[in-house]
C-alpha positions in Angstrom: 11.5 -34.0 -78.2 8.7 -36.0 -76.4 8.6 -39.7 -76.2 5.0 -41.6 -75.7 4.6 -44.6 -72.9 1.3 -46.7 -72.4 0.1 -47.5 -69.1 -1.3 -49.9 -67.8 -5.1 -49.2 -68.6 -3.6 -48.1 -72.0 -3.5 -44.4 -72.1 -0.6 -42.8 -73.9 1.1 -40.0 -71.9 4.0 -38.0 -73.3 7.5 -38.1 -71.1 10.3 -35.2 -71.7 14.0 -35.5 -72.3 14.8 -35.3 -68.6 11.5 -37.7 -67.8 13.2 -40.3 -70.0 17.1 -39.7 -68.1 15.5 -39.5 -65.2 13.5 -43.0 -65.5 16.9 -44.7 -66.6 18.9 -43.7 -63.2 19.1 -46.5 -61.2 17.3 -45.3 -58.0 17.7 -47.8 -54.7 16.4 -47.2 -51.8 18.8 -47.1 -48.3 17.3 -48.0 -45.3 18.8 -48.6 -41.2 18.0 -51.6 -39.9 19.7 -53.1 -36.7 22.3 -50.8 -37.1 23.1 -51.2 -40.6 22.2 -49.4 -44.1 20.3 -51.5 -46.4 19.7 -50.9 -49.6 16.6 -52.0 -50.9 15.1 -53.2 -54.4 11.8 -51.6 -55.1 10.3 -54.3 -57.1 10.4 -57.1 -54.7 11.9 -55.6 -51.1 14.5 -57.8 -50.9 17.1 -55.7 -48.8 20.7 -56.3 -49.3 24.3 -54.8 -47.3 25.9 -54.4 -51.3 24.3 -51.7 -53.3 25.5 -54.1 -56.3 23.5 -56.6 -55.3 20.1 -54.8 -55.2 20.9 -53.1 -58.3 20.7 -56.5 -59.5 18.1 -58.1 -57.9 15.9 -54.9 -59.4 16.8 -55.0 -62.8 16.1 -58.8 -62.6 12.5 -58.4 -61.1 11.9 -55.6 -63.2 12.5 -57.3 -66.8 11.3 -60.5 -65.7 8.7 -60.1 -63.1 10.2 -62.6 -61.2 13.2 -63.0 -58.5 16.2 -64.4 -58.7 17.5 -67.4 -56.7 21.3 -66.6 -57.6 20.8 -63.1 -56.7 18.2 -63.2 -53.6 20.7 -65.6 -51.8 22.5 -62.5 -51.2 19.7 -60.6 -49.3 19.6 -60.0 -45.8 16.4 -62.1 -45.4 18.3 -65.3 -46.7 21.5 -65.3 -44.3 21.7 -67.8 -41.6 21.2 -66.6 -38.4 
């Protein structure tokens, strides 16, 4: 069983069973900054202490090619000093 995805430029290209699971795990990056792990979402590098959160924030910018403002008020770059 094969599924079929366009790109960008339009080409089809076929994905496999495990492709297709694989591209539906959420995958978030974890990073150490000052001491603390981060995670991170990929789509707009927000970075946030919750894994929740940038789970969130990535499925947000992902579906609507946008951010957030409910959600980026949690990142790390938005907290008072």
């Amino acid at each position: 069983m094969f599924a079929k995805r366009a790109t960008s430029n339009g080409r089809l290209f076929f994905l496999s069973k495990l492709e297709l699971l694989c591209d539906n795990l959420k995958v978030i990056k974890v990073v150490r900054q000052n001491d603390k792990e981060l995670c991170r979402c990929d789509e707009c590098g927000f970075h946030y202490e919750d894994r929740k959160w940038a789970e969130k924030c990535e499925a947000w910018c992902r579906e609507h090619k946008s951010c957030n403002i409910e959600i980026t008020a949690h990142a790390e770059e938005n907290k008072k000093v």
